[in-house]
TORBA-90273 format. One record per atom (N, C-alpha, C): x, y, z; atom name; residue in one letter. Coordinates in Angstrom, 2 decimals, m for minus. Last residue first. Layout:
% residues N
NODE_X_Y_Z_CA_A
...
This chain:
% residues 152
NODE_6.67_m4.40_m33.31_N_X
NODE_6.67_m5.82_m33.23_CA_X
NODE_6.16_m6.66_m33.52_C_X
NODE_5.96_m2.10_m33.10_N_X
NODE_6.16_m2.19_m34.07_CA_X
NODE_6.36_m3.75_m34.85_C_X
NODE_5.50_m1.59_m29.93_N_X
NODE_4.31_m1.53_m30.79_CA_X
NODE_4.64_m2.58_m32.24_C_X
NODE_7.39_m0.79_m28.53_N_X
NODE_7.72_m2.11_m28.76_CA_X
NODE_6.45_m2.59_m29.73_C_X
NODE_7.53_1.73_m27.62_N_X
NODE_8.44_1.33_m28.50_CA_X
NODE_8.02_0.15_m28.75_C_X
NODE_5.11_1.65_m25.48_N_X
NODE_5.00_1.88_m27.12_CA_X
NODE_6.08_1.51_m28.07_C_X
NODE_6.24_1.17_m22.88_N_X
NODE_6.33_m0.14_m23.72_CA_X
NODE_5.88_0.15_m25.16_C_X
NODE_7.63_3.46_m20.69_N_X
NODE_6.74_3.30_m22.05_CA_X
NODE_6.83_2.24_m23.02_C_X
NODE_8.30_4.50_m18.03_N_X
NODE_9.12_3.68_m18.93_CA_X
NODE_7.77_3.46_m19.73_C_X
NODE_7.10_7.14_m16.01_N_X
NODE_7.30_5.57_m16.30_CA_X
NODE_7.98_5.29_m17.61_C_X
NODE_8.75_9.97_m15.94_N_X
NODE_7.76_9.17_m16.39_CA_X
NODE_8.15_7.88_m16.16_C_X
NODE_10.30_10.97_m12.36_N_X
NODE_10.09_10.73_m13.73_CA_X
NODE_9.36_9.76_m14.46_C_X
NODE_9.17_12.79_m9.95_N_X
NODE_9.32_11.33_m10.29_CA_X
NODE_9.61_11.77_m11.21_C_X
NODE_10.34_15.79_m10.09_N_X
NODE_9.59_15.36_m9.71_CA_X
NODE_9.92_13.84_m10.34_C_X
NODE_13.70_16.85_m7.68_N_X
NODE_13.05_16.88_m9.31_CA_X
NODE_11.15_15.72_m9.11_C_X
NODE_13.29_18.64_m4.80_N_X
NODE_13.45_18.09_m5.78_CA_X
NODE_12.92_17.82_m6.99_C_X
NODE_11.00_19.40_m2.04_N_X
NODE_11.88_19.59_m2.97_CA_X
NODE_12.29_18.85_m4.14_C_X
NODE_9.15_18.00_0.16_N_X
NODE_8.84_18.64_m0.80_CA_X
NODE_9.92_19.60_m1.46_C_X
NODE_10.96_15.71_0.68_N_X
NODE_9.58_15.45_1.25_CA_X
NODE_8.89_16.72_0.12_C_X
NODE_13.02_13.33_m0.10_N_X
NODE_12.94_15.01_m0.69_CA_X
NODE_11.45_15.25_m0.33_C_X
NODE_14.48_10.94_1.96_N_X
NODE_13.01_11.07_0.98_CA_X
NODE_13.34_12.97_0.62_C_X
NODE_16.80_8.72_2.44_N_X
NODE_16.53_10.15_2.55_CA_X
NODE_15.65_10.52_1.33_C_X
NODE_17.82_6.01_4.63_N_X
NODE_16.97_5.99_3.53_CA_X
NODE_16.61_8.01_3.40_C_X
NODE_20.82_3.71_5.54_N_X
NODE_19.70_5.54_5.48_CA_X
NODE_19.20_5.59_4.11_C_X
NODE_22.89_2.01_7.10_N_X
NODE_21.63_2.32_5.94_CA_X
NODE_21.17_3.18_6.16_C_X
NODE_26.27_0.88_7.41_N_X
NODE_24.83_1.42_8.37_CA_X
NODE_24.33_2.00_6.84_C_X
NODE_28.82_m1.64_7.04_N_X
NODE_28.36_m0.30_6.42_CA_X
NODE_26.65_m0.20_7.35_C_X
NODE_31.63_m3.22_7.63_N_X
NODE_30.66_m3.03_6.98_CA_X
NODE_30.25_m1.78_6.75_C_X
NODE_34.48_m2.87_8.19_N_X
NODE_33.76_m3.93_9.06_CA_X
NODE_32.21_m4.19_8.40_C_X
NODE_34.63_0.34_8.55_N_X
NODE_35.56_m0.60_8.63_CA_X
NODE_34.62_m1.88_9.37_C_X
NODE_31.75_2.18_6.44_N_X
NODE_32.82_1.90_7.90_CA_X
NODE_33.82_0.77_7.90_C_X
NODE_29.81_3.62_4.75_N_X
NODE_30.55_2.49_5.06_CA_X
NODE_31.76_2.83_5.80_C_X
NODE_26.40_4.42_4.96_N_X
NODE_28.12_4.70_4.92_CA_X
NODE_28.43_3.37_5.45_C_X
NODE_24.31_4.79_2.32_N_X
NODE_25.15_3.96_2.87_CA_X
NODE_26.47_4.47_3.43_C_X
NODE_20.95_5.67_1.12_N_X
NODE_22.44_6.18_1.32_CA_X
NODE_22.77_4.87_1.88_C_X
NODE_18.13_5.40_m0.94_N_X
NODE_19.15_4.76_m0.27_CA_X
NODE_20.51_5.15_0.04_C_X
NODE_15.41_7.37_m1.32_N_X
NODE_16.65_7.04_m1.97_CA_X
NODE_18.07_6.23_m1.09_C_X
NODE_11.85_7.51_m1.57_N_X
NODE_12.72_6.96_m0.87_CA_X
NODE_14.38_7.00_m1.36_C_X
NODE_10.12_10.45_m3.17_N_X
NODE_10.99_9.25_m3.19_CA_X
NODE_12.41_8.64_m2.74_C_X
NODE_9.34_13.02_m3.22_N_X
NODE_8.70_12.33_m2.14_CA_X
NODE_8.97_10.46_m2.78_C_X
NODE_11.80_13.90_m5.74_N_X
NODE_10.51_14.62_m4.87_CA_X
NODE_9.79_13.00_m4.42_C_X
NODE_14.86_12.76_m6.04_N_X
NODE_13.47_12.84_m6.43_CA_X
NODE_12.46_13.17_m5.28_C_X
NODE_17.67_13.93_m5.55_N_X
NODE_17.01_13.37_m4.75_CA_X
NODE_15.71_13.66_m5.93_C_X
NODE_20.26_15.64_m6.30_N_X
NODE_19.52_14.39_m7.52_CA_X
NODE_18.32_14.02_m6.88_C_X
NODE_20.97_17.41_m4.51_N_X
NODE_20.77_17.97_m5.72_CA_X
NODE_19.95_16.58_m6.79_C_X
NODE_22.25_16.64_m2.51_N_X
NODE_20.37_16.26_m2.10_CA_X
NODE_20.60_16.59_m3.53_C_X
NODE_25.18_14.99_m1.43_N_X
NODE_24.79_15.59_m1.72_CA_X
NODE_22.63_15.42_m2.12_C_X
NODE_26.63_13.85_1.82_N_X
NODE_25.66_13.25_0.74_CA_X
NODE_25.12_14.31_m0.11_C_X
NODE_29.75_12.63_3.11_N_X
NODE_28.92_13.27_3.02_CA_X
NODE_27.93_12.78_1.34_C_X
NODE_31.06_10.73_6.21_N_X
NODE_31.12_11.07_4.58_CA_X
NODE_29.36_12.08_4.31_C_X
NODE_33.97_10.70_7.60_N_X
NODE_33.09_11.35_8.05_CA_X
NODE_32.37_11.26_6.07_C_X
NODE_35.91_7.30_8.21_N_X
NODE_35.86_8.87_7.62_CA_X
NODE_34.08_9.57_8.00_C_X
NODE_35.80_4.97_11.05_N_X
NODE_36.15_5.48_9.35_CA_X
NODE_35.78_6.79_9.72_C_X
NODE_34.45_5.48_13.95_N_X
NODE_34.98_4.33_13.48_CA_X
NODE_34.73_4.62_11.56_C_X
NODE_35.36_6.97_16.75_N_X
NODE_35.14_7.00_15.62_CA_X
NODE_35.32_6.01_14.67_C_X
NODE_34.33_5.70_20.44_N_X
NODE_35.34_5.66_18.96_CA_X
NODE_34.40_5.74_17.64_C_X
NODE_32.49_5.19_22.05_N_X
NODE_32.90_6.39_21.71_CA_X
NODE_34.01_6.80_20.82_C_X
NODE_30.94_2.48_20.68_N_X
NODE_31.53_2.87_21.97_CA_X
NODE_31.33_4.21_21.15_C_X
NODE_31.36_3.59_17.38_N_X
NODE_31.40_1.89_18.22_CA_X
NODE_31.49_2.52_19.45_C_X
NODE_29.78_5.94_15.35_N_X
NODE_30.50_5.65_16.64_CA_X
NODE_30.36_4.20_16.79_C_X
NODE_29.96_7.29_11.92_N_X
NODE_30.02_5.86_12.61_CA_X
NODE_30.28_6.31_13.86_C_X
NODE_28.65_10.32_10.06_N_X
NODE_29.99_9.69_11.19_CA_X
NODE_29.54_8.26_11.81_C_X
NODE_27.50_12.17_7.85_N_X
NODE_27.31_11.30_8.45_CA_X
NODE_28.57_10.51_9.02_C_X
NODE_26.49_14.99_6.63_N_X
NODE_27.74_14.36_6.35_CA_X
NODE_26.88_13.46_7.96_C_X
NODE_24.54_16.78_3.86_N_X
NODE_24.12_16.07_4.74_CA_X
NODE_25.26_15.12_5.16_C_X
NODE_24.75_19.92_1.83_N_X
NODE_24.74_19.02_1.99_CA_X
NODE_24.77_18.40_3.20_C_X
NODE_23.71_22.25_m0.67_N_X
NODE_24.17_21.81_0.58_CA_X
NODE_23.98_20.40_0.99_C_X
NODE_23.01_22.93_m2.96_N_X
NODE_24.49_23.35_m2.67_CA_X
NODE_24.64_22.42_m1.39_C_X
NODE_20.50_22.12_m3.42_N_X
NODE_21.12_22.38_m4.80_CA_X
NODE_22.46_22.32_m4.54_C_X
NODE_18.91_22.82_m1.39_N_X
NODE_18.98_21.48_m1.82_CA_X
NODE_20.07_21.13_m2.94_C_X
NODE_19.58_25.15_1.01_N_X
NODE_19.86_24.88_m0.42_CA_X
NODE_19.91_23.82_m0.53_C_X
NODE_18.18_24.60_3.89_N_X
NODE_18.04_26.19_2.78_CA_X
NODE_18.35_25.71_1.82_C_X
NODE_16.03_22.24_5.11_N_X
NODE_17.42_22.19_4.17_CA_X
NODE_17.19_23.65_3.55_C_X
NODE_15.50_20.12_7.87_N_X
NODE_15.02_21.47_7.19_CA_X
NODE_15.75_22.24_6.45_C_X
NODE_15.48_16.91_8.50_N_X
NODE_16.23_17.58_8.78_CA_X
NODE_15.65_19.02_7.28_C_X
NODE_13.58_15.12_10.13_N_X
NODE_13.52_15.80_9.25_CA_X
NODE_14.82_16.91_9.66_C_X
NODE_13.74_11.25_11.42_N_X
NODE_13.66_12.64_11.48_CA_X
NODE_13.92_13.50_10.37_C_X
NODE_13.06_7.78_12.86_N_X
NODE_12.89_8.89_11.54_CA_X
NODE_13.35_10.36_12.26_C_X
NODE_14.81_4.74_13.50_N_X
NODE_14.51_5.99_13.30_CA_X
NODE_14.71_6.88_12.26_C_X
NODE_15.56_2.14_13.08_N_X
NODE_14.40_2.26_12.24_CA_X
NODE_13.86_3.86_12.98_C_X
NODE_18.08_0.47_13.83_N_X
NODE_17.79_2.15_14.68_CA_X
NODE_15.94_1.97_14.63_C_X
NODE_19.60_m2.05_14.61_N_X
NODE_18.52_m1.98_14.05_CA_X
NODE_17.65_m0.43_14.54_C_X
NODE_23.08_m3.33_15.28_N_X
NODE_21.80_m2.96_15.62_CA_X
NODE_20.40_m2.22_14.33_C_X
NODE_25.19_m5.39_14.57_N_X
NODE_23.77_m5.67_13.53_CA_X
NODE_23.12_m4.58_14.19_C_X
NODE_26.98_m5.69_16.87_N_X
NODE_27.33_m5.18_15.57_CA_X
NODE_26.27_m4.85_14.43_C_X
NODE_25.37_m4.38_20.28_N_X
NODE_25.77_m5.27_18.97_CA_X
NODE_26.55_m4.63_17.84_C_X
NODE_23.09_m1.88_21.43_N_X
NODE_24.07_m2.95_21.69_CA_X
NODE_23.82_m3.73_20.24_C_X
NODE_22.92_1.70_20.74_N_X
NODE_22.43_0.12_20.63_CA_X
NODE_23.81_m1.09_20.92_C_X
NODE_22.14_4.78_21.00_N_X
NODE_23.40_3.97_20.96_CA_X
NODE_23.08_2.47_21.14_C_X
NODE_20.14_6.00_18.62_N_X
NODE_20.15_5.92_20.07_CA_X
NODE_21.53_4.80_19.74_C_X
NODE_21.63_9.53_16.80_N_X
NODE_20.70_8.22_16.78_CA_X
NODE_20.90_7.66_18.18_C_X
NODE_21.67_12.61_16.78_N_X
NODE_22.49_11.21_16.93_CA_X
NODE_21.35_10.24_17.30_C_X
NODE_22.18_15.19_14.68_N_X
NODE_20.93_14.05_15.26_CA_X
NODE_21.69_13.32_15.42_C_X
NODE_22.34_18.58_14.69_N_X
NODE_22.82_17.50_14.70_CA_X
NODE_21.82_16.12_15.31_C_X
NODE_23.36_21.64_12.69_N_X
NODE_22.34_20.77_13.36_CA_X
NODE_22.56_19.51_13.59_C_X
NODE_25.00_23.29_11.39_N_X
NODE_25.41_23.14_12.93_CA_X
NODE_24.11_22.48_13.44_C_X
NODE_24.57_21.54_8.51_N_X
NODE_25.16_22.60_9.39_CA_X
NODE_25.45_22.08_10.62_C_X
NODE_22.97_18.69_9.46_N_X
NODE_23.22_19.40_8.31_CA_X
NODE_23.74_20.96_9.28_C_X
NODE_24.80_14.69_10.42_N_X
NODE_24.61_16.37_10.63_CA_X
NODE_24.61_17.27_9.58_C_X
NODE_24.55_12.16_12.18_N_X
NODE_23.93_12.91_10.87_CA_X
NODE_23.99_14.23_11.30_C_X
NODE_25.76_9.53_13.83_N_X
NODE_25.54_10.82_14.57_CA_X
NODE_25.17_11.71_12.72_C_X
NODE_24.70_6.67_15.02_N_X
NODE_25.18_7.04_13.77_CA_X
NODE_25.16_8.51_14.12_C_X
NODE_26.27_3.56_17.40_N_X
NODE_25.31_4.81_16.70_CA_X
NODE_25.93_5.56_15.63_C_X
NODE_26.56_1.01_19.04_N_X
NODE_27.23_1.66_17.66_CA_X
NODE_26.05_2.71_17.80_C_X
NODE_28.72_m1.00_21.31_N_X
NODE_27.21_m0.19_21.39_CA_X
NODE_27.60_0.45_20.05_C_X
NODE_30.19_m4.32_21.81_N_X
NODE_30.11_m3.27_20.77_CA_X
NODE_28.49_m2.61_21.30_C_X
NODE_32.61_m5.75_23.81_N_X
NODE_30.99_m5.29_23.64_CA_X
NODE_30.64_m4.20_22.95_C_X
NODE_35.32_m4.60_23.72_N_X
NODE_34.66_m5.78_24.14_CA_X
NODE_33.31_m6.27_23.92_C_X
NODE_37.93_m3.65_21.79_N_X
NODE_36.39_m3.15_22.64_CA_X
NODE_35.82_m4.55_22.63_C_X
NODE_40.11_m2.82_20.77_N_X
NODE_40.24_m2.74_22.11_CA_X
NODE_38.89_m2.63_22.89_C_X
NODE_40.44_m2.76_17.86_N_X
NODE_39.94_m1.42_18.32_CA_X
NODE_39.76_m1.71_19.98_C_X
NODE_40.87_m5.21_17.88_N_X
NODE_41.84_m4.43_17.00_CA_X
NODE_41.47_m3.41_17.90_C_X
NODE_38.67_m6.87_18.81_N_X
NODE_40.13_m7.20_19.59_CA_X
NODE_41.06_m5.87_19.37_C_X
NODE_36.61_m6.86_16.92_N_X
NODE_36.58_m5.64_17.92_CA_X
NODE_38.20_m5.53_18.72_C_X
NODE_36.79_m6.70_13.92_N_X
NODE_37.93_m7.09_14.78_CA_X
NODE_37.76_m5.80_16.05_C_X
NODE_34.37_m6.70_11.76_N_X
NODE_34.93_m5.68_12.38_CA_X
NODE_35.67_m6.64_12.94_C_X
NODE_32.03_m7.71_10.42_N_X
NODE_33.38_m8.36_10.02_CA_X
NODE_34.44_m7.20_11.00_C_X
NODE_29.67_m6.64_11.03_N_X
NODE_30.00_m8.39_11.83_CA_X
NODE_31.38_m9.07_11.46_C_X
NODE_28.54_m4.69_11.37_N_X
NODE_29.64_m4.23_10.76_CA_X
NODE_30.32_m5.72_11.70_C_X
NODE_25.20_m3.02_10.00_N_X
NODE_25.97_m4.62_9.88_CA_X
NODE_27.78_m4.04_9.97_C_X
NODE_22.46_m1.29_10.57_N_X
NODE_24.06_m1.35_10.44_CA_X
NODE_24.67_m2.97_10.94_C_X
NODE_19.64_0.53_9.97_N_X
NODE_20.16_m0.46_10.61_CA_X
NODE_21.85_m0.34_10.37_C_X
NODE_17.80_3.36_9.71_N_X
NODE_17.65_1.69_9.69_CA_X
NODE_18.43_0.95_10.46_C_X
NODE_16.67_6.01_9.71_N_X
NODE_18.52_5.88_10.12_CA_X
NODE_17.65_4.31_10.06_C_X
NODE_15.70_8.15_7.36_N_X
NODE_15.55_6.93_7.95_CA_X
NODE_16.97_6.67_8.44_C_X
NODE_14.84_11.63_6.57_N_X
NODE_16.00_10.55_6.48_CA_X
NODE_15.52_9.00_7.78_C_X
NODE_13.41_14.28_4.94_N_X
NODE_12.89_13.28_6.02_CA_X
NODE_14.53_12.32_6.06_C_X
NODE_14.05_17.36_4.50_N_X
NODE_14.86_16.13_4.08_CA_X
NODE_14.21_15.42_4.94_C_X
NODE_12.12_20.12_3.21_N_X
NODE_12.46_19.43_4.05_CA_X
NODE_12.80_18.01_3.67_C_X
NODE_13.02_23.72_2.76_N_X
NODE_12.96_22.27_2.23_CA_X
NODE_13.39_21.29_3.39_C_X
NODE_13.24_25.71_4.53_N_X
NODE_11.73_25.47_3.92_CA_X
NODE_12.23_24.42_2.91_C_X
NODE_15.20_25.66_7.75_N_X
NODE_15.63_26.02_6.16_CA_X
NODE_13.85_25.51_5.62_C_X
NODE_16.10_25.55_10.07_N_X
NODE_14.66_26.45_9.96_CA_X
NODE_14.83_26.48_8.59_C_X
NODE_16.49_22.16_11.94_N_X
NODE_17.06_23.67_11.29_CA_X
NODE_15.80_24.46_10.58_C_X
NODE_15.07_19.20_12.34_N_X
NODE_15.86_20.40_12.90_CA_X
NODE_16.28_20.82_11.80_C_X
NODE_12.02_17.68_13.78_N_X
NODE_12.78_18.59_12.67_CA_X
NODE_13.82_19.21_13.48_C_X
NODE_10.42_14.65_14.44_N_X
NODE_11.14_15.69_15.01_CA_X
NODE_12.13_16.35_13.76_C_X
NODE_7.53_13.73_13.11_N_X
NODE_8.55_14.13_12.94_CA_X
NODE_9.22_14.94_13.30_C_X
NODE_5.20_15.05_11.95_N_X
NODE_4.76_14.28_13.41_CA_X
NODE_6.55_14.38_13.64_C_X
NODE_5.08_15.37_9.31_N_X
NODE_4.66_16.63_10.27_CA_X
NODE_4.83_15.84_11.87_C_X
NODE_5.38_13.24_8.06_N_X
NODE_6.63_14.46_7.83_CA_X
NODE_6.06_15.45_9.24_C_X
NODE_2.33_12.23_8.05_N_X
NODE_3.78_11.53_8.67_CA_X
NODE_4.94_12.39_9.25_C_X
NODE_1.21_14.28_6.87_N_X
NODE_0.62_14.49_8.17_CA_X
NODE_2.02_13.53_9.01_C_X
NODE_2.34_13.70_4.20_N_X
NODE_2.70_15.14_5.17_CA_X
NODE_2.32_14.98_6.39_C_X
NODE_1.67_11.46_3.51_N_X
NODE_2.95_11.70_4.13_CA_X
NODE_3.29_12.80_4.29_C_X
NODE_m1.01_11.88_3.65_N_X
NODE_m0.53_10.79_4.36_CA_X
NODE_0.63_11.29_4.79_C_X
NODE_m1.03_13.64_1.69_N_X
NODE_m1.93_13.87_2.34_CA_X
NODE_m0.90_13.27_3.50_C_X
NODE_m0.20_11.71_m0.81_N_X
NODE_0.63_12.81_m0.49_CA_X
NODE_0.11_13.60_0.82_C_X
NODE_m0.79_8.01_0.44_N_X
NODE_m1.36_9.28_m0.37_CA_X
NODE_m0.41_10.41_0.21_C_X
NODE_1.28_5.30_0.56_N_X
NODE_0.87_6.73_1.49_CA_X
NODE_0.10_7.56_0.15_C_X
NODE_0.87_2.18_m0.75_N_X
NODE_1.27_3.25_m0.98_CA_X
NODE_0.78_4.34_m0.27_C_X
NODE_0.85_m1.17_0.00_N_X
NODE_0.00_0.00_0.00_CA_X
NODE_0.89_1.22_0.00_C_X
């Protein structure tokens, strides 16, 4: 079943927001697999992981979970001035260790109120984010058209 546009504003609207920009980025923090890590290496015994997402000086850290597999399935809106220029950088914690580079996501391709899959990847695997263009971006594009094949 598919949300009517109705649906996923009243969704987008329930949604903790941060920054005051009039485009808004919904983002899914999901999950994270990093089961090939060598906790021995990094000196940690019991892995807690979170994902910390930040646009500007706004910041969301996800909740800190036990394991290598945890499972966030948190939502929030992050409120974007330039979809065109700016951008969304995302950090790994294990414990309180940084774990890889800080990477970033540009919004300029994002399709209007369609799901798009990010990934950072970390040493050991990689954590999931899903970032919807709630009302910015290009609009869907047409379906694919089987007329070419008329001639057949």
């Amino acid at each position: 079943r598919r949300c009517t546009t109705h649906e996923n504003r009243t969704m987008a609207d329930a949604l903790k927001k941060l920054g005051t920009g009039p485009h808004e980025l919904k983002i899914e923090v999901n999950c994270c697999n990093i089961k090939k890590l060598d906790l021995k290496f990094y000196g940690i015994e019991k892995a807690t992981c979170k994902v910390v997402l930040k646009y500007k000086d706004h910041v969301y850290e996800s909740a800190e979970l036990p394991g290598l597999d945890p499972t966030w399935e948190e939502e929030f809106i992050f409120c974007v001035d330039d979809p065109e220029n700016d951008k969304i950088s995302a950090v790994f914690y294990i414990k309180d260790q940084l774990l890889g580079d800080e990477q970033h996501y540009a919004l300029n391709k994002l399709i209007k109120g369609k799901a798009t899959f990010k990934g950072l990847v970390v040493p050991g695997g990689k954590a999931d984010f899903m970032f919807t263009a709630v009302n910015f971006g290009d609009d869907a594009p047409p379906d694919e058209d089987d007329a070419f094949m008329d001639f057949l």
